[in-house]
N, C-alpha and C positions, 0 to 999 in steps of 0.2 A: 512827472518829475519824481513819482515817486519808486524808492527803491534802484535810483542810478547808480550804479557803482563808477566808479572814478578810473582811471588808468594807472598804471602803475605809475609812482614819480610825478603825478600829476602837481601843479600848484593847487594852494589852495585858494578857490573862489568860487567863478561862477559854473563852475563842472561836478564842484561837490555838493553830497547832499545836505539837503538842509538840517539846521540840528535836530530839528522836529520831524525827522525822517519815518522813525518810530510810529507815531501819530498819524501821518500820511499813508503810513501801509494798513495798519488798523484800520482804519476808515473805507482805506479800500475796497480791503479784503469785505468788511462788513456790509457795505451798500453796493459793490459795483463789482460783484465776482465774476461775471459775466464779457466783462469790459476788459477793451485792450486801451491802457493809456500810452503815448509814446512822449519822449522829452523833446520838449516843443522849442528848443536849442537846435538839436541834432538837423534841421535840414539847413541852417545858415555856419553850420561849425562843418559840416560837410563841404558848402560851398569854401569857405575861409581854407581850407587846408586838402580837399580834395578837387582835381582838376575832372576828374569823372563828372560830375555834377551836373555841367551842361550837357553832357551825353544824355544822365538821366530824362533831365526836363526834355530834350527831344524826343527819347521815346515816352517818354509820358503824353509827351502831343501827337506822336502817329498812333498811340493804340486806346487812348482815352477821350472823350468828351470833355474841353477845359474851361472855364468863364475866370473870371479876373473881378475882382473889386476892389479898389480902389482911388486915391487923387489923381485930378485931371491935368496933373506934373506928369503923370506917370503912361498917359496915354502912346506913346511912342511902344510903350510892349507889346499893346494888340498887332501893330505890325510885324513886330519884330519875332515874337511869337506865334502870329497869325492865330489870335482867338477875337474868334466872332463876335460872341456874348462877352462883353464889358458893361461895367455898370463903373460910372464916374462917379466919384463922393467927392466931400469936397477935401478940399488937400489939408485944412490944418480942422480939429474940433467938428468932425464927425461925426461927432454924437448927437450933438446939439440939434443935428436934422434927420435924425436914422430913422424917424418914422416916415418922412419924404422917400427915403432909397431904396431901405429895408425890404419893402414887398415887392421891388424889382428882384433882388436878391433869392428871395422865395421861389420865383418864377423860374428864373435860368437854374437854381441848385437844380429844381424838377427833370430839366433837362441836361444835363452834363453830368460828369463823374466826378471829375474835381471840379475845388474853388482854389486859385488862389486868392487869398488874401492880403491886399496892403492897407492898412486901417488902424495900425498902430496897436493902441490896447482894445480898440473896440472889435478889433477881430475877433476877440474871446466875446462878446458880446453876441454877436453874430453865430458864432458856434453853438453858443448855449442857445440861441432863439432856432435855431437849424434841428438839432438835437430834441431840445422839446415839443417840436411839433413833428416828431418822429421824419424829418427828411434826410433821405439815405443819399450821402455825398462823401467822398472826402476833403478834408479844407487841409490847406495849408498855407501857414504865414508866412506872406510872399515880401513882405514889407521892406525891409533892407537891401535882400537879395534882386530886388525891384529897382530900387534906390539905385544901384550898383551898378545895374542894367545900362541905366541911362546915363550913366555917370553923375550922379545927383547925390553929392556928400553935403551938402547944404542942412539937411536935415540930421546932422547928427552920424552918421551911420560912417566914420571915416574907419572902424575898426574892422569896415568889410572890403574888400580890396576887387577888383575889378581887373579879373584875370584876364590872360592875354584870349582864352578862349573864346572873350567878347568880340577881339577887335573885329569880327566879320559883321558888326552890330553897328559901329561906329559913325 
């Protein structure tokens, strides 16, 4: 999130930078020059306003190894997506039991390229435990655009819209 710049004419909210932008680059630049961070928005603001999107996720599944973590609401995407390695958490307060699932997690990152992740905040949980034990994967927070999938606004997520490019999912 750091160092986003905005679009032109953009509102102001949750696309601009924070005040303490400043702060966030300093820090960077000092501990993590090495490191690519990306804005952990951009793949559900992609979904929201680009129809590409599910193009992407399909070649992301013919040319990458993919595993899924996530609530057992959301079990319908292993089919729908045809990923093998799923690990079920439990759908609300995840945390509360992340030493029970956690080393499953470990296991499949070992073996696949991506993770998505549906896990709410504890996907950054999970990143940071992936990250310090040096496991080389990509994650991405799959949680809303998951939601979406299945048609499950139940949980908050009505400000993601559930484009026509699903209905073959239905």
């Amino acid at each position: 999130i750091a160092n986003m710049p905005i679009e032109r004419k953009a509102e102001k909210g949750l696309f601009m930078p924070f005040p303490n932008n400043d702060d966030l680059l300093r820090i960077t630049n000092k501990y993590y020059k090495n490191k690519t961070f990306y804005n952990p928005v951009a793949f559900h603001y992609t979904y929201v306003f680009e129809e590409m999107f599910y193009n992407y996720i399909l070649e992301c599944m013919g040319k990458y190894k993919v595993a899924f973590a996530g609530g057992g609401h959301l079990t319908p995407i292993k089919q729908r997506l045809g990923i093998s390695d799923f690990i079920v958490t439990p759908s609300e307060q995840c945390y509360s039991t992340i030493d029970e699932w956690y080393p499953k997690i470990e296991r499949i990152a070992k073996r696949n390229d991506i993770l998505l992740l549906a896990l709410a905040s504890v996907s950054n949980v999970v990143q940071k435990r992936l990250w310090e034990r040096g496991i080389k994967i990509g994650t991405i927070d799959f949680g809303s655009v998951a939601n979406a999938m299945i048609n499950n606004n139940l949980a908050g997520h009505t400000w993601i819209k559930k484009h026509n490019i699903l209905k073959n999912y239905d």
